[in-house]
N, CA, C and O of each residue as an XYZ file, in Angstrom:
388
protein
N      14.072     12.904     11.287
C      13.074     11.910     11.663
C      12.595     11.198     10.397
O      12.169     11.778      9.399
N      12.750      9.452     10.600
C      12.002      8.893      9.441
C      10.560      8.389      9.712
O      10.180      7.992     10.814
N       9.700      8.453      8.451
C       8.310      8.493      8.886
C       8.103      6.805      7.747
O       8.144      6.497      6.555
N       7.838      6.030      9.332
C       7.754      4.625      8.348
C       6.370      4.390      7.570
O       5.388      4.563      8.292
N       6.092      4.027      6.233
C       5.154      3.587      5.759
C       5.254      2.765      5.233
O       6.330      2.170      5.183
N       3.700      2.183      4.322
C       4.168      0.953      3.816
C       3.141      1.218      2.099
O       2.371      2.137      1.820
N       3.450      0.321      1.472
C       2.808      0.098      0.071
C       2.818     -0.886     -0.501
O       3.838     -1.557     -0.657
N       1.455     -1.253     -1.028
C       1.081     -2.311     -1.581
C       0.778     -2.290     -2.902
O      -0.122     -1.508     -3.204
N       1.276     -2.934     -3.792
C       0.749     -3.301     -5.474
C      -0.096     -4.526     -4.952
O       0.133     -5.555     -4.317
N      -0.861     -4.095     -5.359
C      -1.900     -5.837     -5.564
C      -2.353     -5.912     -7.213
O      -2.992     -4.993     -7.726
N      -1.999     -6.945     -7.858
C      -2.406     -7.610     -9.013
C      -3.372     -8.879     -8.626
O      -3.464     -9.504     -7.568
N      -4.149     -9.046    -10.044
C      -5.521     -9.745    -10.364
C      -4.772    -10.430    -11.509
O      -4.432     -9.453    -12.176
N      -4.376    -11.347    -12.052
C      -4.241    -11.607    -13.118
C      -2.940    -10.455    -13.800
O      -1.759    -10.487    -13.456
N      -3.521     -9.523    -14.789
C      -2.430     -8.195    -15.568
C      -2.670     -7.160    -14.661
O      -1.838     -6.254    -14.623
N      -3.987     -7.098    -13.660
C      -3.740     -5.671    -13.442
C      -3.643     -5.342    -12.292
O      -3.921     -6.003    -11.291
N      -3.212     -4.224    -12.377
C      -3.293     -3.893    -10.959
C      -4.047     -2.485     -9.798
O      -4.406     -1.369    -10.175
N      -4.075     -2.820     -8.945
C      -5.375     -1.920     -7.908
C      -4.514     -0.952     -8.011
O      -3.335     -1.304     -7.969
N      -4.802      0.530     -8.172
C      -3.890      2.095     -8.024
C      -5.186      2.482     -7.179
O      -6.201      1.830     -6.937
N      -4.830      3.662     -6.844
C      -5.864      4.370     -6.133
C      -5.116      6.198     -6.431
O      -4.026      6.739     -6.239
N      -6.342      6.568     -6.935
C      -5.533      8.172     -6.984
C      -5.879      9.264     -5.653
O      -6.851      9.200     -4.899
N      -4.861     10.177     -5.635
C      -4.170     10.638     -4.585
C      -5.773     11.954     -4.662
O      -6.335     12.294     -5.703
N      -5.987     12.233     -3.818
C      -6.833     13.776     -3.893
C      -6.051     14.626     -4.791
O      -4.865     14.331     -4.934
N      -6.607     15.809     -5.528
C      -6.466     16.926     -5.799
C      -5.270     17.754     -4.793
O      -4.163     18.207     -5.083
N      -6.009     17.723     -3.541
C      -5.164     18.892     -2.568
C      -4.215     18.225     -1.623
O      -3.553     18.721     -0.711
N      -4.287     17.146     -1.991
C      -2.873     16.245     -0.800
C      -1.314     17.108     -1.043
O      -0.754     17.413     -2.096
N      -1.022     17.276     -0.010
C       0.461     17.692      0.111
C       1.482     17.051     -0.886
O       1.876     17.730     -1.835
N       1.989     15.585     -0.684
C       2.587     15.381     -1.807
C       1.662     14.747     -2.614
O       0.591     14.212     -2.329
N       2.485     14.946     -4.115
C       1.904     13.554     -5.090
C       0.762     14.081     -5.712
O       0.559     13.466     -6.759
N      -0.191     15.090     -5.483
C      -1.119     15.826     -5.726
C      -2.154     14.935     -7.474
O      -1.889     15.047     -8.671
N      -3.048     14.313     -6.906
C      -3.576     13.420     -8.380
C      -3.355     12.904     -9.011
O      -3.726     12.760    -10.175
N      -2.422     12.308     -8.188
C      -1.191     10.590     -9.480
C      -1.938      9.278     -8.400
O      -2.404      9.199     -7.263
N      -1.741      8.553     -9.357
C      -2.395      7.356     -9.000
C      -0.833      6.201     -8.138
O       0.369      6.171     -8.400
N      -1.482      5.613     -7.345
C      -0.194      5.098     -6.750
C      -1.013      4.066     -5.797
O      -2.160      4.413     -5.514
N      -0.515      2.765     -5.245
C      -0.513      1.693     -4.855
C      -1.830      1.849     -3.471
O      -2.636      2.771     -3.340
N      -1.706      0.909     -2.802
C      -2.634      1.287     -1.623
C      -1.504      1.132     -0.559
O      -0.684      0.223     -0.682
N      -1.458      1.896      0.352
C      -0.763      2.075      1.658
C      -1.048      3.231      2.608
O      -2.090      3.877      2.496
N      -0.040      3.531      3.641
C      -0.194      4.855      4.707
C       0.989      4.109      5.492
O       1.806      3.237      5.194
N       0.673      4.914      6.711
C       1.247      4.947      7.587
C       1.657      3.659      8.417
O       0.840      2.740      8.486
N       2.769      3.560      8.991
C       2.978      2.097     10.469
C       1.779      2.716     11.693
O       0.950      3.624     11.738
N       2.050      2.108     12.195
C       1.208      1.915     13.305
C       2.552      2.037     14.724
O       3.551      1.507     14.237
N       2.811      2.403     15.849
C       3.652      2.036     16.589
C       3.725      1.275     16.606
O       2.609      0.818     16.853
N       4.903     -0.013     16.419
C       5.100     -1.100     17.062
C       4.207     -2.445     15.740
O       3.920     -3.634     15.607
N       4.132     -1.118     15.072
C       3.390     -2.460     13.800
C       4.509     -3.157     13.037
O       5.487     -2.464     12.758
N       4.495     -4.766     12.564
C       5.262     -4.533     11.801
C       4.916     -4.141     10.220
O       3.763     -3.721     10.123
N       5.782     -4.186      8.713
C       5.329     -4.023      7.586
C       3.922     -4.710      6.947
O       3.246     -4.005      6.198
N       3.599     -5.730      7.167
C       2.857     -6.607      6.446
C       1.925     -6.473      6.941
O       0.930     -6.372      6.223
N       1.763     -6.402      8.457
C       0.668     -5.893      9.220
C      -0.275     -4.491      8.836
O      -1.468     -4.292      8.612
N       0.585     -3.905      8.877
C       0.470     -2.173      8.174
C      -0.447     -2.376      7.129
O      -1.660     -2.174      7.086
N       0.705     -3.011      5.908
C       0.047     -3.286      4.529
C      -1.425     -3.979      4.965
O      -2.329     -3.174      5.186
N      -1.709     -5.292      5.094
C      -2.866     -5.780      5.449
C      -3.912     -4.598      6.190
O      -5.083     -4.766      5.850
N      -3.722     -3.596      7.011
C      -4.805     -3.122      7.282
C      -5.279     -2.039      6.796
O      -6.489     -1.857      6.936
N      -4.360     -0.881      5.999
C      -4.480     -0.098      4.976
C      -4.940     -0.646      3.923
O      -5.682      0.031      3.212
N      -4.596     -2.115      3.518
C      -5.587     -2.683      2.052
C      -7.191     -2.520      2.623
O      -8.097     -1.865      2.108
N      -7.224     -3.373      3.909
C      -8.612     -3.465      4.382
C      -9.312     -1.677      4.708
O     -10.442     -1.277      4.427
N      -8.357     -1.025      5.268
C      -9.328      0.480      5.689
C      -9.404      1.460      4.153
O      -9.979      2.549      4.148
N      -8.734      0.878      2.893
C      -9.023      2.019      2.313
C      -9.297      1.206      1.279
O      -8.953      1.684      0.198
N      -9.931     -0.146      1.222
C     -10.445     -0.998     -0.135
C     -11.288     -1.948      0.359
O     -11.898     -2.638     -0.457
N     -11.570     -2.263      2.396
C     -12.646     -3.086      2.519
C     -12.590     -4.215      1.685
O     -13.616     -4.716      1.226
N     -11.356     -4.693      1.435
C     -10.695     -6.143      1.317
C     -10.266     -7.050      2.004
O      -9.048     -6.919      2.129
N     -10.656     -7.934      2.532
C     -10.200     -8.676      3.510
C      -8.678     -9.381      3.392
O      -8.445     -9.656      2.215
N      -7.685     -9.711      4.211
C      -6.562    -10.309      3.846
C      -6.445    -11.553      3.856
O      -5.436    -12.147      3.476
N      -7.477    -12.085      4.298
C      -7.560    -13.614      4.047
C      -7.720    -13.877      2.106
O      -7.694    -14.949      1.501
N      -7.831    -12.893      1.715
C      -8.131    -13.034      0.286
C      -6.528    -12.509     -0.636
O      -6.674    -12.317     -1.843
N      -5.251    -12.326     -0.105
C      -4.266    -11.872     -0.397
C      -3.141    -12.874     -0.109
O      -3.074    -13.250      1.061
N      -2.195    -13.398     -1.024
C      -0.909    -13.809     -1.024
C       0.140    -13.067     -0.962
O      -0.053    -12.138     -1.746
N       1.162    -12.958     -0.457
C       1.735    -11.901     -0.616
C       3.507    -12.502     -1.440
O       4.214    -13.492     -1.248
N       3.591    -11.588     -2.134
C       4.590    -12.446     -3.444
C       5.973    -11.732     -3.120
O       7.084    -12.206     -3.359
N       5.674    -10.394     -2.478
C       7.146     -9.623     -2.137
C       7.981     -8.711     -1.267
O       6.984     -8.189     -0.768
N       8.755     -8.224     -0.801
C       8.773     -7.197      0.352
C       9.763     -6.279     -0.177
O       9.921     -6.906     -1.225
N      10.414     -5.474     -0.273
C      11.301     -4.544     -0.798
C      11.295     -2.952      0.222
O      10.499     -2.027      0.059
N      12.172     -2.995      1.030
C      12.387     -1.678      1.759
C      13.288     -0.932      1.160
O      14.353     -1.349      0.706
N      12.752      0.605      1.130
C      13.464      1.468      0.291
C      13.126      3.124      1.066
O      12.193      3.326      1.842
N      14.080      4.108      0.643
C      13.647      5.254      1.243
C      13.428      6.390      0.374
O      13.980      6.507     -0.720
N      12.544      7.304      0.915
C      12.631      8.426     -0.519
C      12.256      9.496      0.626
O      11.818      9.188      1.734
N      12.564     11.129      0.059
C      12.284     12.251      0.760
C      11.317     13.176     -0.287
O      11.494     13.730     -1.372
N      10.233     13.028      0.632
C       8.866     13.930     -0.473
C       8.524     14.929      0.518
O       8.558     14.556      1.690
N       8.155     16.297      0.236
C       7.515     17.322      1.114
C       8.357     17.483      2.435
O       7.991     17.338      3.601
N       9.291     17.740      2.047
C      10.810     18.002      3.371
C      10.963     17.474      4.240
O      11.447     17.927      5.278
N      10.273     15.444      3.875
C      10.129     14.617      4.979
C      11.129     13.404      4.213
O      11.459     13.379      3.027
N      11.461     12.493      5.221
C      12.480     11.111      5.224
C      11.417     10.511      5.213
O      10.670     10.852      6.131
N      10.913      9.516      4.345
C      10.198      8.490      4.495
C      10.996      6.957      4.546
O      12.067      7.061      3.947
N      10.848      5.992      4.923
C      11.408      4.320      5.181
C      10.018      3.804      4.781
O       9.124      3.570      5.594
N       9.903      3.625      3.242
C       8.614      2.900      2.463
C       8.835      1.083      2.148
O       9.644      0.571      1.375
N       7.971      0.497      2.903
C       8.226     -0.791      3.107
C       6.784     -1.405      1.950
O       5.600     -1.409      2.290
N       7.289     -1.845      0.667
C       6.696     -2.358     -0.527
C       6.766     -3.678     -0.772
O       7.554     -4.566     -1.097
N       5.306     -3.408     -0.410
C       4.676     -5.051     -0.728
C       3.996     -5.504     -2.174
O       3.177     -4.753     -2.704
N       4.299     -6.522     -2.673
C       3.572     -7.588     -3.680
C       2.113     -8.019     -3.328
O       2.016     -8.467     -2.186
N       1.111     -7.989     -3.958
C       0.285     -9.295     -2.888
C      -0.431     -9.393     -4.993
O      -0.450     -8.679     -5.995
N      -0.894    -10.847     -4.521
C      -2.337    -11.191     -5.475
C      -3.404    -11.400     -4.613
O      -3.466    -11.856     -3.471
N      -4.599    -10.786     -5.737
C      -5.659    -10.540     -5.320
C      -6.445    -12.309     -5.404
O      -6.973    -12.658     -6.459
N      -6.419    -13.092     -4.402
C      -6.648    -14.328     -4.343
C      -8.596    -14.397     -4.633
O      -9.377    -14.136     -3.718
N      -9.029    -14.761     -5.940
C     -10.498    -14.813     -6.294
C     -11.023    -15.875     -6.994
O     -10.555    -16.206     -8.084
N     -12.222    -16.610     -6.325
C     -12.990    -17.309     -7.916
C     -14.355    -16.411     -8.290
O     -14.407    -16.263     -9.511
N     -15.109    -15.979     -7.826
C     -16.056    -15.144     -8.850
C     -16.038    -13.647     -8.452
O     -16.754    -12.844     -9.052
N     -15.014    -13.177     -7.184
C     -15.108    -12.071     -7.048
C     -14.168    -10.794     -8.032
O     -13.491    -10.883     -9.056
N     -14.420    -10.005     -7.417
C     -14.193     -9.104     -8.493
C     -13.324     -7.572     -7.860
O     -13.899     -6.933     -6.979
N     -12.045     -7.117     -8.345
C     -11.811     -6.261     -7.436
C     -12.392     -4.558     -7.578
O     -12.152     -3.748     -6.682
């Protein structure tokens, strides 16, 4: 079974948004890594991405371009993942991420 997710780099200018993993998470255990999760049934990628930026950074996507898409697969914690990686810029004039 593949478990679809998705991931987002968002850059500001040089940098870019990471978010670090908990202490006790199953994989990946306190490395810093992009914003994403899980599909949704019937979601597609960009959709996904857009609402994982918004549920775990309370960013709106009207404020995001999105610059790239890249599907790729990897197996972490004796699972198949199908990781669908997104580009976006963080679209701002005085805000701040």
């Amino acid at each position: 079974m593949t478990i679809p997710r998705t991931l987002c780099f968002i850059t500001h200018g040089s940098d870019v948004l990471l978010m670090k993993r908990g202490e006790h998470t199953r994989i990946f255990p306190g490395r810093y890594n992009g914003i994403g999760g899980h599909l949704e049934r019937d979601e597609d990628p960009l959709t996904g991405a857009l609402r994982e930026i918004t549920e775990e950074n309370r960013i709106t996507h009207n404020r995001f371009t999105a610059t790239g898409n890249y599907k790729c697969g990897c197996r972490a914690g004796g699972r198949n993942y199908a990781v669908h990686v997104h580009g976006s810029c963080f679209i701002a004039g005085r805000d701040r991420l």
